[in-house]
N, C-alpha and C positions, 0 to 999 in steps of 0.2 A: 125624389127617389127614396124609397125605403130606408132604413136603418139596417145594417148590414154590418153578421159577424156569422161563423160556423156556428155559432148557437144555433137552434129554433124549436119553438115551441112544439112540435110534435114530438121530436128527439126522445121529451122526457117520460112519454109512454112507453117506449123501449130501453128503456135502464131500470137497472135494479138497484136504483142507490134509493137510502133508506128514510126514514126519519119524514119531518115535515116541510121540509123542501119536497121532498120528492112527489109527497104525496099530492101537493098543492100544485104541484105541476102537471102530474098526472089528470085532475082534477080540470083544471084550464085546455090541455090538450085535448079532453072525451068533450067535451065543452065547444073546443073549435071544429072537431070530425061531426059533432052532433048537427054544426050549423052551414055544413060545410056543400047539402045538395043546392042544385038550381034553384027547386021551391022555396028555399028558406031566404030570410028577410037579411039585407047587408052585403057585406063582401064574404060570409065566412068566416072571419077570425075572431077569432077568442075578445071575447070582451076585452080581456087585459091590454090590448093593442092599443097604443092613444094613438096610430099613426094612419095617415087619410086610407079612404079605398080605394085599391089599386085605378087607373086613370087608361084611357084610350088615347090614340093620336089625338083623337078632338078635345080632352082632358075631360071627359066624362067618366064617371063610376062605371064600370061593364060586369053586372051579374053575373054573366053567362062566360067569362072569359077563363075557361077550364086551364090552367097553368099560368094564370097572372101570377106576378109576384104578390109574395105573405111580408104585409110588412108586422113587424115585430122588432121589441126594444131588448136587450139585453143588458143593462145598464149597472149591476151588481155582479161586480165579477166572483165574489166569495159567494153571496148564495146560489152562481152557476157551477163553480166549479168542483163541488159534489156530483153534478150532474155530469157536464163536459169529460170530467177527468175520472169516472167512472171505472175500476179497475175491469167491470162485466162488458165495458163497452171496447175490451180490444177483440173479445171474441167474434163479435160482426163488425165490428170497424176493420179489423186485418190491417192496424197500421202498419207492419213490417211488407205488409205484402203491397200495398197503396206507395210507399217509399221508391220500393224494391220496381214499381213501372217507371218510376220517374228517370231512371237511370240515370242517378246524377253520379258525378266523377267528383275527386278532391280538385278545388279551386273552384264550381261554380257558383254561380249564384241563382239561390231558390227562393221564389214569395210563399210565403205561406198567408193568402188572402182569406181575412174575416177571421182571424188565427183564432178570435177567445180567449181561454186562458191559457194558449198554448199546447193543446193536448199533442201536438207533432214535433215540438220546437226541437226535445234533446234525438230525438231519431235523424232528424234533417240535420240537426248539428253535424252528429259523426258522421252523416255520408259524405255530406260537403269538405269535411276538414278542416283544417288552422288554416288552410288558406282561401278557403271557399269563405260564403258570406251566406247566414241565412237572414230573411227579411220577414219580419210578422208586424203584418198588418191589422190593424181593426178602426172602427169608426167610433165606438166606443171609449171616452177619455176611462173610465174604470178597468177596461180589460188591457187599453193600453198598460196602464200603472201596475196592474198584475204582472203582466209579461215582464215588465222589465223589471221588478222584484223579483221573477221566476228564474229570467236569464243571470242574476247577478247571485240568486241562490245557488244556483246548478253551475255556478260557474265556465257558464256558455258564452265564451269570449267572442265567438264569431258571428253571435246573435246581435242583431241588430234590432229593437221593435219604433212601429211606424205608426203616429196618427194620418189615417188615409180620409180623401175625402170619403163623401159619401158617391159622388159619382165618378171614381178613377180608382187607379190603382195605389197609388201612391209613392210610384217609384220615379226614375227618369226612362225617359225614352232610350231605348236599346239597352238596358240594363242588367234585367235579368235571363238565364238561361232555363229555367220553368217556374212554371208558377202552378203551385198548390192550391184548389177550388175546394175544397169538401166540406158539404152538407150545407150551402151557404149560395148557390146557384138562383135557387129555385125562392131566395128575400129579394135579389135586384130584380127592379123597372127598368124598362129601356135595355134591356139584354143586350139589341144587339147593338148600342151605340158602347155599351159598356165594354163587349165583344172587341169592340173598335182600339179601344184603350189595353186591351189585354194585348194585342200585336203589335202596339205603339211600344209599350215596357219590354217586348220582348227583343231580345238579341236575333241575328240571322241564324236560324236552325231552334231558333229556342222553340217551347212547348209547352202549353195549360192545357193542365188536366180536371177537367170537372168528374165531380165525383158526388152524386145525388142517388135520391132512392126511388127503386124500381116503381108500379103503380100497385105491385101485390106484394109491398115490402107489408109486415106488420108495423113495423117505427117508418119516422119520420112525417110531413105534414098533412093535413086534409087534404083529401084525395084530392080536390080541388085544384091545388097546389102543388103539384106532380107534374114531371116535367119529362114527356117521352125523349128517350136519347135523341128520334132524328126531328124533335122540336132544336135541342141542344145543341146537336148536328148545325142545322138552319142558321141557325146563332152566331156561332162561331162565324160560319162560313158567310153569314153578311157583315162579318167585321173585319171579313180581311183573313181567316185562318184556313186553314187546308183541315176540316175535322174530319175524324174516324173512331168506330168505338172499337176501345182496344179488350183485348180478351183479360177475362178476369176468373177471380172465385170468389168475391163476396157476396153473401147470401143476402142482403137487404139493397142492393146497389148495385149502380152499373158507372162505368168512365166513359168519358169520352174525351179526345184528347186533338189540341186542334196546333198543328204545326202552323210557326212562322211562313212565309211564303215568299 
């Protein structure tokens, strides 16, 4: 499976964070869109990727496999988190509005899966409350180390952060009451066994919300790697969830959100 965090390297063609990060990202992102038709030679990704190319049932390379997963490393949590925590990046992220579906109450428990450097950590705090529990995950041992510096700066007592596998969620079975997916969908292999493990962690009634970009977003990855809602839909629903896409306003993105069953 992939390497898996809310990072991805498309992202950073849609920020305007400055300097030579940015630009170097920018730079690798026009790089993977460039390589990213059928004609061209590879899987698409950015040279920078050390990670295989995405794999069929038969464990073959599949050229043609329009919305394989992008695998991609994120492995420096300080040179991402210029990018990630991007102050331009709440204007089409609409974290308050991405929160504000999950309809969480004080006491539950939320994953924030592939978290990063935590760019949702202190919002999910206060919705959840002193008695709720947030959970940030990543596979990443550097973004983990981040997060939990970030939780113990911000003094977010009810944050909890997780090294997850690469192919689970990282919680226990019935655990959580939703689970947070954004921009991080569209790096897992094996979707819908992963699918499977998203219903496993979740409580009775609980609900993950995937949250990816459209196929005419300008940010996010080679078109290639673009993942139609009722591909998403499919997903969910061969792992056991009841999915639906829920109504939104983000201009780069759509949700779709797959209830326990």
């Amino acid at each position: 499976m992939s390497k898996l965090t809310t990072g991805l390297a498309g992202l950073a063609a849609g920020l305007a964070a400055g300097g030579r990060i940015a630009r170097t990202l920018v730079a690798l992102a026009l790089a993977a869109s460039s390589a990213a038709s059928c004609s061209s030679r590879g899987t698409g990704e950015s040279a920078s990727s050390s990670a295989p190319a995405p794999a069929t049932a038969a464990g073959k390379a599949d050229e043609h496999d329009h919305g394989g997963h992008m695998p991609h490393r994120f492995e420096h949590a300080r040179e991402w988190a210029p990018v990630f925590d991007d102050p331009g990046r709440d204007a089409w992220q609409k974290p308050d509005e991405v929160v504000s579906l999950l309809q969480l109450a004080p006491g539950m428990t939320v994953v924030d899966l592939g978290a990063g450097t935590g760019y949702f950590m202190s919002r999910l705090s206060r919705a959840v409350g002193a008695q709720g529990v947030v959970v940030s995950t990543d596979i990443e041992p550097d973004m983990v180390r981040y997060m939990k510096e970030r939780a113990a700066r911000e003094k977010l007592a009810n944050v909890q952060v997780v090294a997850a596998p690469p192919d689970d969620v990282g919680v226990p079975a019935s655990s959580a009451d939703r689970i947070l997916v954004v921009d991080v969908w569209h790096h897992i292999a094996d979707r819908e066994h992963y699918a499977a493990r998203l219903a496993r962690a979740l409580r009775p009634g609980g609900v993950v919300f995937i949250v990816d970009f459209t196929a005419d977003s300008k940010r996010g990855p080679p078109a290639r790697h673009r993942l139609a809602p009722d591909r998403v839909i499919a997903e969910l629903a061969a792992g056991g969830l009841a999915p639906e896409v829920v109504s939104e306003s983000l201009p780069d993105q759509y949700v779709v959100a797959g209830r326990h069953r």
